[in-house]
N, C-alpha and C positions, 0 to 999 in steps of 0.2 A: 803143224796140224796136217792131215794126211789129206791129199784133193779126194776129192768125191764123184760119183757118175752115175748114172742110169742107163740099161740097156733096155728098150722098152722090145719084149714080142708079142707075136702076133700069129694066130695059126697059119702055117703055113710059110715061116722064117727058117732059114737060111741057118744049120745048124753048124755047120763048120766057121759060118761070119757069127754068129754069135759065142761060142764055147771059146772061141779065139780069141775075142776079144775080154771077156771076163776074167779066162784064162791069164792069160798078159799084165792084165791091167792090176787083179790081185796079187801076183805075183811082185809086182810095183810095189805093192802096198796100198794103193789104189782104193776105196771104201765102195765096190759098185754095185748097185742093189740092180736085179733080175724082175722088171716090172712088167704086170701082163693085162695086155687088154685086149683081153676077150676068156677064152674056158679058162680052167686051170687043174691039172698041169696041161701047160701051153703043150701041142704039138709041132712038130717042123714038119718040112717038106716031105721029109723020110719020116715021117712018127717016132722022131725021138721027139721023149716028153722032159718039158725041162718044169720044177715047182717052181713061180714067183716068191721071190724074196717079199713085193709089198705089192699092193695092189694099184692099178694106174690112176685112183682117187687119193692115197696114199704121196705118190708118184709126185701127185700135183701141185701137192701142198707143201713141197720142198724144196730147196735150191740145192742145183747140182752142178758141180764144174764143165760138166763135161753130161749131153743126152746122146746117145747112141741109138741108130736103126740101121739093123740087118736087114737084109733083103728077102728075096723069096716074092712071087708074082702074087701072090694070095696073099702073105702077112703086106706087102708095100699097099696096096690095096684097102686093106683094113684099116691101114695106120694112116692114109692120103686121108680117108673118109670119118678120122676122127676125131673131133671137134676137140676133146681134151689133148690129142695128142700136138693137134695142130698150135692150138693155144699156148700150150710147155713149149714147141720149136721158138712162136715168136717171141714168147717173155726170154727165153735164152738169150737169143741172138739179141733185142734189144738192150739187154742188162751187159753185153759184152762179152758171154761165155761160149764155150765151144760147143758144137754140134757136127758129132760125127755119122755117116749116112756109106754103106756098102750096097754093091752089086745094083739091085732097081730101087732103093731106097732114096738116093739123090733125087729119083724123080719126087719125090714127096715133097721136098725142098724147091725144087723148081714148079710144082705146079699150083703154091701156095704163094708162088712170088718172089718167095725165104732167100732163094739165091739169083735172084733176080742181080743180072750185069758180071758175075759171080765165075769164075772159070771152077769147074767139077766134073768129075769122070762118073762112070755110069757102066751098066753091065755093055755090051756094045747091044743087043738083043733091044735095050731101054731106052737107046739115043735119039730115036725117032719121037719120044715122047718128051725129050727135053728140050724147049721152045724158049723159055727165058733168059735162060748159062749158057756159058759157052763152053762146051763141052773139048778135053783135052783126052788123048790119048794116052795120058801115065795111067802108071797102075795107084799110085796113092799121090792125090795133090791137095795142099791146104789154100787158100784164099781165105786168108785174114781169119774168122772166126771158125769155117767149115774148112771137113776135113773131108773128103769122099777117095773111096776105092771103087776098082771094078769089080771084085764075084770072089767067091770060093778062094782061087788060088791066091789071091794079094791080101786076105785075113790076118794073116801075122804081118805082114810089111804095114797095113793099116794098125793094127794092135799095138804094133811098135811106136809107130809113129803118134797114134792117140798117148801111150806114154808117156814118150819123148816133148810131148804139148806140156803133158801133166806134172811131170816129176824132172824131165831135162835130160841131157842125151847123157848123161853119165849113170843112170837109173836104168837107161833101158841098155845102154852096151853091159853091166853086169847082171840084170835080167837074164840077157840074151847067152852068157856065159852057160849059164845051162841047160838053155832052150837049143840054142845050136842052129840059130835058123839064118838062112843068107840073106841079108839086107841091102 
């Protein structure tokens, strides 16, 4: 049976950390529903408009291998302050599954507690707001159930690596056969 995911946005998300990772992940095979809390169609940072696959009440009421949050100073913000979104981080990470977090998005994780003791990367612009992790300078590091990247440019090295959680490094080295990206 195929793993499953959620990418949750938020106006004002990070459209290359998000398209990357869906990108990626359904190429895998990956089953990952595009969830939106707030307008719809969601906008990013640059006003690309992405439609939600389900909606973040939808979202809630499901279990997913794998929750995803793209960054963006506006979407991290919306999503820090969202009681449903907050609630899905803890049931994940309680139950054992993965949670992945780019660019200021970790801080969401951190300021919840979520990665409290927890080593995770962050945009560097967002470090000064991470008080509970211990914040590392790779561009993609997992600790145990979370997986966090820096920004924009480490989007596929994360995508990859969310994969590679999901489906096993043999899944994303022939992904990658025709993505062509350096790892």
């Amino acid at each position: 049976m195929p793993k499953n995911a959620v990418i949750i946005l938020a106006p004002g998300y990070e459209e290359l950390e998000a398209v990357a990772v869906v990108d990626i992940l359904r190429r895998g095979g990956v089953d990952i529903k595009i969830a939106a809390a707030g307008m719809s169609p969601v906008p990013s940072a640059r006003d690309v408009k992405i439609e939600p696959d389900i909606t973040l009440d939808q979202a809630r009421t499901s279990v997913f291998d794998l929750i995803v949050l793209p960054g963006g100073i506006d979407s991290t913000e919306t999503l820090a302050s969202d009681k449903t979104v907050v609630a899905m981080l803890e049931n994940q990470l309680d139950n054992g599954r993965l949670v992945g977090a780019i660019c200021a998005a970790p801080t969401v994780l951190d300021r919840h507690g979520l990665s409290k003791g927890k080593v995770i990367c962050c945009h560097p612009v967002c470090r000064d707001a991470v008080r509970q992790s211990t914040l590392s300078e790779e561009r993609v590091i997992e600790d145990g159930q979370i997986i966090t990247s820096q920004g924009p440019g480490t989007a596929l090295e994360f995508a990859f690596r969310l994969l590679e959680r999901l489906e096993g490094k043999d899944k994303a080295e022939e992904v990658n056969k025709g993505v062509l990206a350096k790892l």
